[in-house]
C-alpha positions in Angstrom: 2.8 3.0 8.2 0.5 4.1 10.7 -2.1 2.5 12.6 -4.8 3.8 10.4 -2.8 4.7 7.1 0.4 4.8 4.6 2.3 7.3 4.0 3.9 7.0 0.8 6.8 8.8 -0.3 9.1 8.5 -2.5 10.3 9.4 -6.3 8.6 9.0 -10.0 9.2 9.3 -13.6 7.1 13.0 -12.7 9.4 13.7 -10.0 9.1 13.7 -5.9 6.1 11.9 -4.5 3.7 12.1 -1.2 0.6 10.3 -0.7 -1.6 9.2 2.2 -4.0 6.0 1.9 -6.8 5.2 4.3 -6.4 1.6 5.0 -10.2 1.1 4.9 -9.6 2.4 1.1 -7.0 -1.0 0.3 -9.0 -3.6 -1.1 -6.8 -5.6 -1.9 -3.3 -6.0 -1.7 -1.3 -8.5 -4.4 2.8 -8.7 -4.2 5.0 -10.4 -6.9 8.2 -9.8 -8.7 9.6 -7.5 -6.0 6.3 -5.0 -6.7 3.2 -4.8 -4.2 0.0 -3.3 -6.1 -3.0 -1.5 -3.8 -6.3 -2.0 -5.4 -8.4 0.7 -3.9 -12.3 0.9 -3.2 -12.5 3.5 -6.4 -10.9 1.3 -8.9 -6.9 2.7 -8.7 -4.4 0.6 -8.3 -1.4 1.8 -6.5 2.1 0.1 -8.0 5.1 0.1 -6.1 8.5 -0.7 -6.2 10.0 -2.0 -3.3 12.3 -4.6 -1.4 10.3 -7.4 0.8 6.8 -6.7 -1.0 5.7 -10.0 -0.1 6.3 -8.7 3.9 4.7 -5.3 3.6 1.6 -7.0 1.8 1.2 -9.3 4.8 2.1 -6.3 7.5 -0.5 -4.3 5.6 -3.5 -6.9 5.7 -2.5 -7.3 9.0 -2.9 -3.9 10.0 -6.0 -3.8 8.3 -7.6 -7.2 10.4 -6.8 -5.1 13.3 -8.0 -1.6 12.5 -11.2 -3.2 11.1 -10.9 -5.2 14.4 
């Protein structure tokens, strides 16, 4: 996480995975069932598996309050 951005990294069913997203690009950000799903401005949603979703959603929207500032 960066001030402006996520780096995601991590593995797939396809293998090793790298991706950056824009925080301005996250509209939304929903967390349940130990997953946290990015809803971008172009209509993807990002899905991610990941221990404490329900924190990184909040640390993410936070982020974003104070980017947008």
């Amino acid at each position: 996480m960066y001030p402006d951005r996520l780096i995601l990294a991590g593995w797939s069913f396809g293998g090793r995975h790298r991706r950056k997203i824009a925080l301005e690009r996250i509209e939304r950000v929903d967390y349940g069932g130990g997953r946290m799903r990015l809803r971008l401005e172009s209509g993807e949603t990002v899905a991610l598996i990941m221990q404490e979703a329900a924190r990184w959603a909040q640390f993410i929207r936070l982020q974003q309050d104070v980017y947008e500032g």
